[in-house]
Structures are given as structure tokens and as C-alpha cells.
LUMVOVO-659167 format. One line per 10 residues: number of its first residue (from 1); for each residue x, y, z of N, C-alpha, C, CB. Coordinates in steps of 0.1 Angstrom, whole numbers, plus 5000, padded with zeros to 4 digits. Atoms other than C-alpha are relative to their C-alpha. Glycine has a CB too. Example, Ala and Ser with C-alpha at 12.3 -4.5 7.8 and 13.67 -1.06 7.14 Angstrom:
BEGIN
1	5009,4988,5000,5123,4955,5078,5009,5012,5000,4990,5000,5012  4991,4989,5000,5137,4989,5071,4992,5011,5008,5004,5005,4986
This chain:
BEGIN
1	5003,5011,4991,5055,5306,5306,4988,4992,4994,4997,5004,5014  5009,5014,5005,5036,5272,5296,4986,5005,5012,5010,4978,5003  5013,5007,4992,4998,5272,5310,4993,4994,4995,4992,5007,5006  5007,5010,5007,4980,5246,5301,4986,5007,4997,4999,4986,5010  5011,4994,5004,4948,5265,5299,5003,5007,4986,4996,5008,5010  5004,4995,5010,4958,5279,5273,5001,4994,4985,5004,5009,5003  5002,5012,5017,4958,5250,5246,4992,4993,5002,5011,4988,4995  5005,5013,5002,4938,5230,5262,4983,5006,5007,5011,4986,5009  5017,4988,4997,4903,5256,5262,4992,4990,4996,4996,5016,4989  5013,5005,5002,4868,5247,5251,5004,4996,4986,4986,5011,5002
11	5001,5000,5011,4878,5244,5221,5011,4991,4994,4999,5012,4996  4986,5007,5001,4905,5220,5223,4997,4986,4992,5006,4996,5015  5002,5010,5005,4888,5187,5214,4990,5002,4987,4995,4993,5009  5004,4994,5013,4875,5206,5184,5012,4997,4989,4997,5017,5003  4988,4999,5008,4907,5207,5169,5005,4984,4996,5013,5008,5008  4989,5014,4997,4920,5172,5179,4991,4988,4992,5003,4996,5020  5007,5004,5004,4887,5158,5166,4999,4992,4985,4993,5008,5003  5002,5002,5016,4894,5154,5129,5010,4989,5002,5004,5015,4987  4991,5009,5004,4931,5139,5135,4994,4985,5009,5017,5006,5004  5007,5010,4994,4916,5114,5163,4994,4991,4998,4995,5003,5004
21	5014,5014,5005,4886,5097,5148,5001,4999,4986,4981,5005,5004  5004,4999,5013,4885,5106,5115,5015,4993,4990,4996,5018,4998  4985,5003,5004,4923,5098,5102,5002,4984,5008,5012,5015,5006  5005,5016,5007,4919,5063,5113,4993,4990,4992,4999,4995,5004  5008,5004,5004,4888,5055,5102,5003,4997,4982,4991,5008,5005  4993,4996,5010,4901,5069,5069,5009,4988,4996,5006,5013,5002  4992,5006,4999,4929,5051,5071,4999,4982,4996,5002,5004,5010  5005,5014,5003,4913,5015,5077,4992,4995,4987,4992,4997,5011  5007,5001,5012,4891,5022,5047,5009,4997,4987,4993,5013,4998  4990,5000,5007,4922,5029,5027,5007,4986,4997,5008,5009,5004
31	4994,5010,4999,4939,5000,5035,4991,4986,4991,5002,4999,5016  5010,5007,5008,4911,4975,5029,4997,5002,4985,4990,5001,5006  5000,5000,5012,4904,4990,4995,5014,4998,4988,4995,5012,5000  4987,5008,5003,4942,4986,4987,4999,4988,4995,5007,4998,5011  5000,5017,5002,4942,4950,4992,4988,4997,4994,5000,4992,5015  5009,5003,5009,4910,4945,4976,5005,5002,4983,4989,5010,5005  4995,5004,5014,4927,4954,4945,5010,4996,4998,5001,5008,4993  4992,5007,5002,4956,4943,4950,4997,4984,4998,5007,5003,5008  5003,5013,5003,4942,4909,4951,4995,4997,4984,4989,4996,5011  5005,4999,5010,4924,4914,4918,5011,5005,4987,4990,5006,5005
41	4991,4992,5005,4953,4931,4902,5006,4991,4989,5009,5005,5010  4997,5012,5008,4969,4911,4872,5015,4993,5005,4999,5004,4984  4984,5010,4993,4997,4882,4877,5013,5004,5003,5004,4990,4991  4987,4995,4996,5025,4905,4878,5010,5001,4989,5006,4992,5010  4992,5004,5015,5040,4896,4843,5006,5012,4997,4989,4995,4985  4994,4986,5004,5040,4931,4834,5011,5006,5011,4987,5012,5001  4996,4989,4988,5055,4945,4867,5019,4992,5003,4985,4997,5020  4989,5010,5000,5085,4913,4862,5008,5006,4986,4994,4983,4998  4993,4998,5007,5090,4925,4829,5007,5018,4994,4993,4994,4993  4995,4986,4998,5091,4961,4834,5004,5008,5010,4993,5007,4997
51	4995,4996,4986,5100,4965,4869,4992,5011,5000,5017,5003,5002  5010,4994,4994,5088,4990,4893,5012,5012,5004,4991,4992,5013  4993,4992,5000,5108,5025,4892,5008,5003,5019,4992,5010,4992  5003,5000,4987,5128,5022,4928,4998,4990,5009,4991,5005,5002  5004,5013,4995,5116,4993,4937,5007,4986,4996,4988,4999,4998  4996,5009,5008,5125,4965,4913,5002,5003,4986,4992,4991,5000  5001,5001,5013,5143,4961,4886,4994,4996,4985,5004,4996,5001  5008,5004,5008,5129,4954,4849,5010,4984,4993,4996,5014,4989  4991,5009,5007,5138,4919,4834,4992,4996,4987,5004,4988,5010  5005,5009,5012,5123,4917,4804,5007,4998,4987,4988,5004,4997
61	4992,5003,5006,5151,4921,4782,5010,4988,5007,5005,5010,4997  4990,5009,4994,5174,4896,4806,4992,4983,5001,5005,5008,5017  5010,5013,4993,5141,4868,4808,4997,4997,4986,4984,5004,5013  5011,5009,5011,5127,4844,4784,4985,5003,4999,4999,4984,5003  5014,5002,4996,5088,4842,4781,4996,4986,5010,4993,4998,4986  5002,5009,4991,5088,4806,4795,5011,5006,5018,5005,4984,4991  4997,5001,4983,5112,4820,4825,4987,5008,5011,5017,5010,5003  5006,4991,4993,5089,4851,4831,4987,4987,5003,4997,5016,4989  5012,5006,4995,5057,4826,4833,5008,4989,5009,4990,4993,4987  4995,5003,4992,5079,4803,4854,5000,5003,5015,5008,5002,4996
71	4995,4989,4988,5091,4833,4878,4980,5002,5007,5010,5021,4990  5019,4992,4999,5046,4842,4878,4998,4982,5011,4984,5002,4975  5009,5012,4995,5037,4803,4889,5006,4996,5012,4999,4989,4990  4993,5001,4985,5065,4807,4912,4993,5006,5012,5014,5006,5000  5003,4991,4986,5055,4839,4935,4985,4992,5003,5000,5021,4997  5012,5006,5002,5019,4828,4927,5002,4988,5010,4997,4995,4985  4996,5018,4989,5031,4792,4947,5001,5006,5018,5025,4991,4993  4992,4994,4989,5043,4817,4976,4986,5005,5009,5013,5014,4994  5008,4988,4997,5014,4837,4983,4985,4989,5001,5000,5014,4985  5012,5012,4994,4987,4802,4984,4988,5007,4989,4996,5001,5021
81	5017,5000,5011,4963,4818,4952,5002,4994,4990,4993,5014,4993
């Protein structure tokens, strides 16, 4: 039989304490440092011409040089930097 006393002792917000406060905080930090490099990160050239395993294909055998710088000034156009 369920009694609540017995999960939810002195010692309860001991436990819960880490996932609670700590695992967003974490979290928000993560994020922000993310995007911080992602913004900084280079134009993408590489990531067009070698794709992303999973994600995107690679076109750098199927692309010119002028399309791949094309395809860059495009997303670049998209994204307002």
C-alpha cells in the first residue's frame, strides 16, 4: 500500500533539489552559450559542402563554387546578418 509519508520524508526536497533548480539553471546557461557560438560560427560553406551526417545532405560534388557562395548569401539573406 502507497503512503505518502513514505516518499515524501525530511528528506524529500533533498533529492528533488538538484533536478528542480539546478537542471534549469544549467540548462539556460547551455542554451545561451550555444547560440553565442552559433552566431560566430563560420558561413556554413563547409557544412553545404559536406553536409551534416543525418541531417543534410553533402553537395559539394553536385554544386559549383559560385552556386555554393550563392546558396551562403542566400540563407545569410534569410536569417537578417
Amino acid at each position: 500500500m502507497f503512503i505518502a509519508t513514505d516518499c515524501f520524508d525530511a528528506g524529500f526536497w533533498d533529492r528533488v533539489h538538484g533536478g528542480s533548480t539546478h537542471l534549469p539553471i544549467a540548462l539556460a546557461l547551455t542554451s545561451a552559450l550555444l547560440d553565442g557560438v552559433g552566431s560566430i560560427a563560420p558561413s556554413g560553406k563547409s557544412q553545404i559542402l559536406n553536409g551534416t551526417k543525418g541531417e543534410m545532405p553533402a553537395f559539394g560534388k553536385k554544386l559549383t563554387q559560385d552556386d555554393v557562395a550563392t546558396l551562403v548569401v542566400f540563407i545569410r539573406s534569410l536569417s537578417g546578418k
